[in-house]
OpenMM code with the backbone's topology and positions (N, CA, C; nanometers):
from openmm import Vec3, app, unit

residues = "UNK UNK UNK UNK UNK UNK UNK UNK UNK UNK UNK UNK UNK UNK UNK UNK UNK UNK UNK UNK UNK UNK UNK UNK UNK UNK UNK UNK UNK UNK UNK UNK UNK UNK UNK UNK UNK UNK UNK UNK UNK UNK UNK UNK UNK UNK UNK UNK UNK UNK UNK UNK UNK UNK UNK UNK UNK UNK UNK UNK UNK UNK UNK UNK UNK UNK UNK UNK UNK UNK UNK UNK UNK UNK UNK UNK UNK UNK UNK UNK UNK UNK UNK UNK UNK UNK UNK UNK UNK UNK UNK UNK UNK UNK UNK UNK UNK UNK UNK UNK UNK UNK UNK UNK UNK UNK UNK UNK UNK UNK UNK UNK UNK UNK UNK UNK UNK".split()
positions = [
    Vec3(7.3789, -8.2158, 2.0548),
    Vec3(7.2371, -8.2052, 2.0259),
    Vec3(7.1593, -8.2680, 2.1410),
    Vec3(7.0240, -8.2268, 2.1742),
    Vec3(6.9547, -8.2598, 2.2894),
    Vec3(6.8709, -8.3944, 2.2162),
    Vec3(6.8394, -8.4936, 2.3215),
    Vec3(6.7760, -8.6085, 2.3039),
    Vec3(6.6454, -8.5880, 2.3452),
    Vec3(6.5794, -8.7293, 2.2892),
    Vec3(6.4675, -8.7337, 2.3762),
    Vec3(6.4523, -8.7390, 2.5656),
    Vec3(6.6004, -8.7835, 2.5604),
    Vec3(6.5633, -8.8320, 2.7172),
    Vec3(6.6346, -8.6788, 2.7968),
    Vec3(6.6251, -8.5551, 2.7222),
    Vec3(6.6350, -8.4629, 2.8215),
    Vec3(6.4950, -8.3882, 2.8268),
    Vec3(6.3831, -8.4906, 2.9007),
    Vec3(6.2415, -8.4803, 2.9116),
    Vec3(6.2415, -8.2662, 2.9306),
    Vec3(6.1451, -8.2277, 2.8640),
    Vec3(6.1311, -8.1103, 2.8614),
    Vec3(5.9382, -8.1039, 2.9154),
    Vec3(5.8789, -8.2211, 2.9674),
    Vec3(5.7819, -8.2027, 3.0455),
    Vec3(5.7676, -8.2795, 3.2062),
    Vec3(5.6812, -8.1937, 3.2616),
    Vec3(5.7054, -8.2417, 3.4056),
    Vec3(5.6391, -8.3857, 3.4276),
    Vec3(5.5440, -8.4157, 3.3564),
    Vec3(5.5134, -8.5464, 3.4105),
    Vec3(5.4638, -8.5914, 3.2783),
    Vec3(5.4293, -8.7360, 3.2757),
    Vec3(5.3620, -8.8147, 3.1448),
    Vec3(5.2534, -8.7232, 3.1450),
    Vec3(5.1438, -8.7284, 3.2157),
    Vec3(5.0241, -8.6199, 3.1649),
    Vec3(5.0496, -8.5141, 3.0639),
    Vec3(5.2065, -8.4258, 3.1464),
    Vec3(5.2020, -8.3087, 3.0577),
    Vec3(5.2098, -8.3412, 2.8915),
    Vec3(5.3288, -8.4661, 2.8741),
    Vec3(5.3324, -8.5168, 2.7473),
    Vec3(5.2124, -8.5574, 2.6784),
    Vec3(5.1873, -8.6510, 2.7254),
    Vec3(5.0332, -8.6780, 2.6694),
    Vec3(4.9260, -8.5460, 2.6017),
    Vec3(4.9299, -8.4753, 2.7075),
    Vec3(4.8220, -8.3171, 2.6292),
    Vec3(4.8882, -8.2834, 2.5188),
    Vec3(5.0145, -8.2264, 2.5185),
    Vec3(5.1041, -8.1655, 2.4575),
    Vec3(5.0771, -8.2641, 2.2724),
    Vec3(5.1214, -8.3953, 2.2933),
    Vec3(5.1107, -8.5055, 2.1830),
    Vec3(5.0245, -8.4819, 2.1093),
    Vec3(4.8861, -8.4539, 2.2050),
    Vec3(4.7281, -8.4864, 2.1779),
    Vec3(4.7557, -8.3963, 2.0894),
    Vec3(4.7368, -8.2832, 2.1542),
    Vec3(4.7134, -8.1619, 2.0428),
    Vec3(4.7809, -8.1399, 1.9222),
    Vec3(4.9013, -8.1759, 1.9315),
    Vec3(4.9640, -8.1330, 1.7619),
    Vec3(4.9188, -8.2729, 1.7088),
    Vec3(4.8691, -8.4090, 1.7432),
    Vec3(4.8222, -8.4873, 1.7121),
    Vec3(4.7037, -8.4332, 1.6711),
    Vec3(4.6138, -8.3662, 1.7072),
    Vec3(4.5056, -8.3215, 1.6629),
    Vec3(4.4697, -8.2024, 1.5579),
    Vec3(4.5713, -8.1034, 1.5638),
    Vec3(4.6110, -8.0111, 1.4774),
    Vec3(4.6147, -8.0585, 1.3173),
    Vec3(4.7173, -8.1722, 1.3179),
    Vec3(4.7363, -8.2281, 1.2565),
    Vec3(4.6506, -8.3052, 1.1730),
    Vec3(4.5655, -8.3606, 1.2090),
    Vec3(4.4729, -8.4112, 1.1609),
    Vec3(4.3566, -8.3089, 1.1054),
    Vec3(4.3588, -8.2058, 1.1503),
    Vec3(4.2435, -8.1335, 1.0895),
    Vec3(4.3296, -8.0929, 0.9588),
    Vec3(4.4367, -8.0826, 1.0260),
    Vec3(4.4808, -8.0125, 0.8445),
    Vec3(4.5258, -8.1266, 0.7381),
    Vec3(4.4907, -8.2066, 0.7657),
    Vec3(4.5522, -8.2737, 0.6442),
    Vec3(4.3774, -8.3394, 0.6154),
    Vec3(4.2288, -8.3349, 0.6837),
    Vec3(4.1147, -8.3551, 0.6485),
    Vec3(4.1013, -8.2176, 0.5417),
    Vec3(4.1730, -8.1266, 0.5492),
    Vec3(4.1594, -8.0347, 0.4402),
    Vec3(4.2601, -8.0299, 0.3191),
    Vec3(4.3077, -8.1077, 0.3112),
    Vec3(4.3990, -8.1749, 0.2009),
    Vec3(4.2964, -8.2527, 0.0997),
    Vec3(4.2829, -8.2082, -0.0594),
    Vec3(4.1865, -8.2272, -0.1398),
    Vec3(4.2933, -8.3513, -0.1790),
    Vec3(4.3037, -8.4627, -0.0984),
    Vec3(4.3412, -8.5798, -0.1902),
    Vec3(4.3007, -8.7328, -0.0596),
    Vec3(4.3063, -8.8551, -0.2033),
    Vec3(4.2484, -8.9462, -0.1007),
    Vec3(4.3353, -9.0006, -0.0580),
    Vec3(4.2863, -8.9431, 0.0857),
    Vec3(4.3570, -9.0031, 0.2128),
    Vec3(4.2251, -9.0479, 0.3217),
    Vec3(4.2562, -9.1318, 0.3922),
    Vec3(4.1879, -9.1627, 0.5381),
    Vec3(4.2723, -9.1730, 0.6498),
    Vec3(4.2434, -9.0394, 0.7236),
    Vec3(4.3185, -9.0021, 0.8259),
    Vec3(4.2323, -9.0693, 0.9769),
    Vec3(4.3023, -9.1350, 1.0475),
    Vec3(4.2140, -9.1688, 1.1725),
    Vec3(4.3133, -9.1129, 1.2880),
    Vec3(4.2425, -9.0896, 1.4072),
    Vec3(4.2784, -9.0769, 1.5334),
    Vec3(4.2612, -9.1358, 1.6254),
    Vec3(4.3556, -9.1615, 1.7330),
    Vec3(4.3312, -9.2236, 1.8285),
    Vec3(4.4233, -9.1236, 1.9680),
    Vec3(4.3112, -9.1259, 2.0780),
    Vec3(4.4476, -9.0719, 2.1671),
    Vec3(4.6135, -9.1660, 2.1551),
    Vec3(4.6895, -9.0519, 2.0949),
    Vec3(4.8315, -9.0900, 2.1006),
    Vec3(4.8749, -9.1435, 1.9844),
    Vec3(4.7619, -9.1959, 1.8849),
    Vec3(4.8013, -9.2129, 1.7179),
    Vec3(4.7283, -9.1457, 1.6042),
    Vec3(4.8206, -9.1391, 1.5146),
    Vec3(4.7044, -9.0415, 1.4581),
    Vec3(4.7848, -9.1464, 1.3084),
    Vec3(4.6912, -9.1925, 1.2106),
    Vec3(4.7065, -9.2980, 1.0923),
    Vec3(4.6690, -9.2446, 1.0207),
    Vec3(4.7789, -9.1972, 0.8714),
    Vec3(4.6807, -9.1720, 0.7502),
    Vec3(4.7280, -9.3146, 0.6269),
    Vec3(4.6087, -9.3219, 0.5905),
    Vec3(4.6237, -9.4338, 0.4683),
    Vec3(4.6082, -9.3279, 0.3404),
    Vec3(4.7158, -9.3652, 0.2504),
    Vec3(4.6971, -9.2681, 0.0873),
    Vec3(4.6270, -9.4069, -0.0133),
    Vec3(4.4894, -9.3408, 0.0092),
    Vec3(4.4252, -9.4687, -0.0488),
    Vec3(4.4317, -9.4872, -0.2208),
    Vec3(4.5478, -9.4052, -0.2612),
    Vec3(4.5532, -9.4899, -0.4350),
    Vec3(4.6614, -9.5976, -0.3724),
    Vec3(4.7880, -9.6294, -0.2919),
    Vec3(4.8810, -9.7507, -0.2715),
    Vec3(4.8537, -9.7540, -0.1804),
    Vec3(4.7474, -9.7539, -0.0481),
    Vec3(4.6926, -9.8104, 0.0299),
    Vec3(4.8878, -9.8335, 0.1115),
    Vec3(4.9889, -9.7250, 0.1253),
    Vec3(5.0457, -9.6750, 0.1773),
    Vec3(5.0059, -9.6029, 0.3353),
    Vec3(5.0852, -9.6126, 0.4243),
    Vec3(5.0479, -9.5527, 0.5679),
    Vec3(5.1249, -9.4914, 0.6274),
    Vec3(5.1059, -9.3954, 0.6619),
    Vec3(5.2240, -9.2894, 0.7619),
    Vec3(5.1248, -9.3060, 0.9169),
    Vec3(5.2193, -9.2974, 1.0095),
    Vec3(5.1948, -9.3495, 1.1695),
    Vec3(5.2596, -9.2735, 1.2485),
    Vec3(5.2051, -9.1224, 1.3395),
    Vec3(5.2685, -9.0885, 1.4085),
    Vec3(5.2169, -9.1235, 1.5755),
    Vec3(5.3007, -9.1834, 1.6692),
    Vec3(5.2587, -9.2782, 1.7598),
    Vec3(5.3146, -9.1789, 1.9040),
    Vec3(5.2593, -9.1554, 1.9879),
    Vec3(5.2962, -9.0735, 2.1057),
    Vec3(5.3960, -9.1875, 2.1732),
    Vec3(5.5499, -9.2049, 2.2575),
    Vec3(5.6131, -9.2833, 2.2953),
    Vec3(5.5944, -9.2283, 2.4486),
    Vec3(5.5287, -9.2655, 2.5471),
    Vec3(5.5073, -9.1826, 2.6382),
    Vec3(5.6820, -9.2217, 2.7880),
    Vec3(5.6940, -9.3314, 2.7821),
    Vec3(5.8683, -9.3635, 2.8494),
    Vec3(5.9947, -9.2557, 2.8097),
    Vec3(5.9832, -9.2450, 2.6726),
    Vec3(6.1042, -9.1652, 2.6421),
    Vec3(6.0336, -8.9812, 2.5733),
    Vec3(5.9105, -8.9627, 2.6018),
    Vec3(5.8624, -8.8601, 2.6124),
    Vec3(5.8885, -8.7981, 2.4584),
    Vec3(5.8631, -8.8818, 2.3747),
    Vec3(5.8756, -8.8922, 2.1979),
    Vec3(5.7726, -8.8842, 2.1248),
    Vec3(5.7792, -8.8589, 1.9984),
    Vec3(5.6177, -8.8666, 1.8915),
    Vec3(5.7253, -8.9451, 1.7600),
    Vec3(5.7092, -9.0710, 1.7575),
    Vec3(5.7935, -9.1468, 1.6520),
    Vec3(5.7272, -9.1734, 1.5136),
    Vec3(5.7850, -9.1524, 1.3807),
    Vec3(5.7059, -9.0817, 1.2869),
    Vec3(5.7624, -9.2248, 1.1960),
    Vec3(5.6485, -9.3283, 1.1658),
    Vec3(5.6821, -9.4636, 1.0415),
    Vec3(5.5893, -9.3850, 0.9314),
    Vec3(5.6758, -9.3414, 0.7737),
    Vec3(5.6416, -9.3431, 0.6705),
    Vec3(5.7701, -9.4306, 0.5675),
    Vec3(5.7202, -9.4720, 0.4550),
    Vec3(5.7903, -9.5079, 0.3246),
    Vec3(5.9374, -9.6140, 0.3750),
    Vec3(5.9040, -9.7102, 0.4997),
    Vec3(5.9812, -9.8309, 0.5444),
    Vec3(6.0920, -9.7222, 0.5880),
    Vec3(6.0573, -9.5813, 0.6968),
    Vec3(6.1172, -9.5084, 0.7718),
    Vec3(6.1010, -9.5331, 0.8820),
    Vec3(6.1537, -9.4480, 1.0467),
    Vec3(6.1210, -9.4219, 1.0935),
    Vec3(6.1844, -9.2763, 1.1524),
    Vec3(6.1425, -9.2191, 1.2407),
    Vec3(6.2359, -9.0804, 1.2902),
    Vec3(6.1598, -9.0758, 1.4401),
    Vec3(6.2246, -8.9963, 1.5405),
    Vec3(6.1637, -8.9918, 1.6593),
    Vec3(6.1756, -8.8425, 1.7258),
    Vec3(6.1309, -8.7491, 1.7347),
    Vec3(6.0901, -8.6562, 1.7456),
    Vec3(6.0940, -8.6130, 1.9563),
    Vec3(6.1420, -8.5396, 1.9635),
    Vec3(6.1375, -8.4816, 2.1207),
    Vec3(6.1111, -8.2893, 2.1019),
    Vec3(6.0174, -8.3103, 2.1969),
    Vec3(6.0090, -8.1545, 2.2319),
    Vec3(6.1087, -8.0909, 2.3275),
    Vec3(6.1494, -7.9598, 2.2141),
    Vec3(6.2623, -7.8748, 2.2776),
    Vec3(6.2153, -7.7497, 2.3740),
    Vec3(6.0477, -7.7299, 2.3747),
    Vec3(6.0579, -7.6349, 2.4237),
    Vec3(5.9646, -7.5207, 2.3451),
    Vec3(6.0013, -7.5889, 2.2206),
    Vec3(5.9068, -7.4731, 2.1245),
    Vec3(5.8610, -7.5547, 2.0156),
    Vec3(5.9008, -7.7015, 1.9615),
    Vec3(5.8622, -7.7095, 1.8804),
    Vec3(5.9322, -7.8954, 1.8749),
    Vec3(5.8613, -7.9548, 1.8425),
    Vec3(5.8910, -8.1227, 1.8151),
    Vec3(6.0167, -8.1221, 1.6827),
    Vec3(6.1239, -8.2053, 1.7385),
    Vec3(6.2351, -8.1701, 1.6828),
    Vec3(6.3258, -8.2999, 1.6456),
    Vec3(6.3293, -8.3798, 1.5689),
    Vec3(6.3805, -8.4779, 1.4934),
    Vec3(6.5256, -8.5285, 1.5924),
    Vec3(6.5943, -8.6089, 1.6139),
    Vec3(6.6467, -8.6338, 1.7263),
    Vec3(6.7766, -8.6220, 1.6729),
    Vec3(6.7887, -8.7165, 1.5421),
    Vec3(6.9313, -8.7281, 1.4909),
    Vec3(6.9473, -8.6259, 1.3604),
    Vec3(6.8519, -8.6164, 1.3280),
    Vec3(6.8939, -8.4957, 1.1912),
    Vec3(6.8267, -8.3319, 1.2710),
    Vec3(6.7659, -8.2860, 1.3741),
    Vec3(6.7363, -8.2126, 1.4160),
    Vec3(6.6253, -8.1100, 1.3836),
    Vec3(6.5449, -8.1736, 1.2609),
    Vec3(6.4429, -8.1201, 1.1353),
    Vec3(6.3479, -8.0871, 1.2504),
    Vec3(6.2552, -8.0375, 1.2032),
    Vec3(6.1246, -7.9932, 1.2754),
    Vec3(6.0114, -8.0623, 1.1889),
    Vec3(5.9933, -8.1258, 1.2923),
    Vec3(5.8459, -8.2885, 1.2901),
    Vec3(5.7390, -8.1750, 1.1256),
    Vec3(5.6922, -8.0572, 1.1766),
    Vec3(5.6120, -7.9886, 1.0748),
    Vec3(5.7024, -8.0224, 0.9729),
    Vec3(5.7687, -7.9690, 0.9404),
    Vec3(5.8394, -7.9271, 0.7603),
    Vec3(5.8465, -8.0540, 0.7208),
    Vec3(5.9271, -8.1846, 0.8236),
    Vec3(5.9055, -8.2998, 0.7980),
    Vec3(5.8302, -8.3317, 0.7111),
    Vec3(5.7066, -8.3244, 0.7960),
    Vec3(5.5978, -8.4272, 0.7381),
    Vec3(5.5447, -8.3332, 0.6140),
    Vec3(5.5800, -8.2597, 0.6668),
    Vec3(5.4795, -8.1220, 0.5042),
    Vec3(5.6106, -8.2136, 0.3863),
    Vec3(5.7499, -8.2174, 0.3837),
    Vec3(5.8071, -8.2744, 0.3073),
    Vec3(5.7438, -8.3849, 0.2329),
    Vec3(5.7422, -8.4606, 0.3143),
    Vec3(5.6941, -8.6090, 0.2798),
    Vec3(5.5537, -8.6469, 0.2290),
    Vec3(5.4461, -8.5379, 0.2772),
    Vec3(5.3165, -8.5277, 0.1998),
    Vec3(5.3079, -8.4629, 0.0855),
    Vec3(5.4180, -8.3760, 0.0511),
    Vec3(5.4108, -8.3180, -0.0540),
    Vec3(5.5052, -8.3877, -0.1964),
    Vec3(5.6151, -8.4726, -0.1445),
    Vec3(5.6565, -8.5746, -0.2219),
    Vec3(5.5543, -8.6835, -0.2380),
    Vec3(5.4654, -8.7256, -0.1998),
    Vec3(5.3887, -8.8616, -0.1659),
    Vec3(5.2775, -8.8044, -0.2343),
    Vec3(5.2016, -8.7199, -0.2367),
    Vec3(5.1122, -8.6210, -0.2973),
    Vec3(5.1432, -8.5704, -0.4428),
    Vec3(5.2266, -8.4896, -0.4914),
    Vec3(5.2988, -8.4164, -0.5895),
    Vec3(5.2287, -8.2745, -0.5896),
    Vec3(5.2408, -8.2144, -0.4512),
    Vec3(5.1988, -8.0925, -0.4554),
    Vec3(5.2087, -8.0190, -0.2800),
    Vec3(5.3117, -7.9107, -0.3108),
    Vec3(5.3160, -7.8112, -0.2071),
    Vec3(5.2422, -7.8236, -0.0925),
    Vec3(5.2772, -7.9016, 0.0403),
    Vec3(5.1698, -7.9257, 0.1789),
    Vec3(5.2141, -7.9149, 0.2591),
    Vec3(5.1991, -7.7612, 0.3300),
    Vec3(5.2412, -7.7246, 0.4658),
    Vec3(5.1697, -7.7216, 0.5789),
    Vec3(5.1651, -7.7241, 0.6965),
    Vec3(5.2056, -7.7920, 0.7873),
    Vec3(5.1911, -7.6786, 0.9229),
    Vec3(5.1062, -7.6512, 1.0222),
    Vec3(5.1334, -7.5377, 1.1198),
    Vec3(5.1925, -7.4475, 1.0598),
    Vec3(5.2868, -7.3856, 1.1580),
    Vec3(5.3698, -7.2345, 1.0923),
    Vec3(5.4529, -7.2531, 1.0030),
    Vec3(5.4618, -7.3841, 0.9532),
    Vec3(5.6300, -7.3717, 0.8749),
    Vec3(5.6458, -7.3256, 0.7350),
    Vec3(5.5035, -7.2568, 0.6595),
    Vec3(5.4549, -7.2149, 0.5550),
    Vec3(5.5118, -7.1233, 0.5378),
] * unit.nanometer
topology = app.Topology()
chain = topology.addChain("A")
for resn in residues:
    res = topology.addResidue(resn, chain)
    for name in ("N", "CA", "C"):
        topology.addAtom(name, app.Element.getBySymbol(name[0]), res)
């Protein structure tokens, strides 16, 4: 299986854009998620708090090992781009279905995620 450290961009910049945006993607779709959450952004983090257990999921851009490392529910997972799609390092999941998983367990209701619908 491929790691993070078989960098699939040419320089930190490229990573950084690349982060931003599904960092940003991301965030719009879950501001359309009818439940209380407070989602914030930051270049390279993107924080949602599930404000009934004041619970937090943290996906953090790792810009050295060219990663997007994902802390929910006293987890963590670390994510590298293959090329087409941000890809879980040791179980090989795709970062989307992931997190659509875990919002939709944490939620109690069906939440997908980019294409993985």
């Amino acid at each position: 299986m491929a790691t993070g450290s078989d960098r699939r961009f040419r320089d930190d910049g490229a990573f950084r854009r690349a982060t931003n945006e599904v960092l940003e993607m991301l965030i719009d779709e879950i501001d359309e998620i009818e439940a209380d959450l407070d989602p914030g952004l930051k270049p390279g983090n993107l924080q949602v708090v599930f404000e009934d257990d004041g619970s937090t999921f943290v996906l953090s851009q790792q810009t050295p090992t060219h990663e997007i490392w994902l802390s929910a529910n006293l987890t963590a997972w670390h994510f590298f781009y293959d090329g087409q799609s941000w890809v879980e390092r040791d179980s090989g999941e795709d970062m989307l279905s992931l997190l659509a998983g875990l919002f939709s367990a944490k939620l109690g209701e069906k939440i997908v995620f980019g294409a993985n619908g």
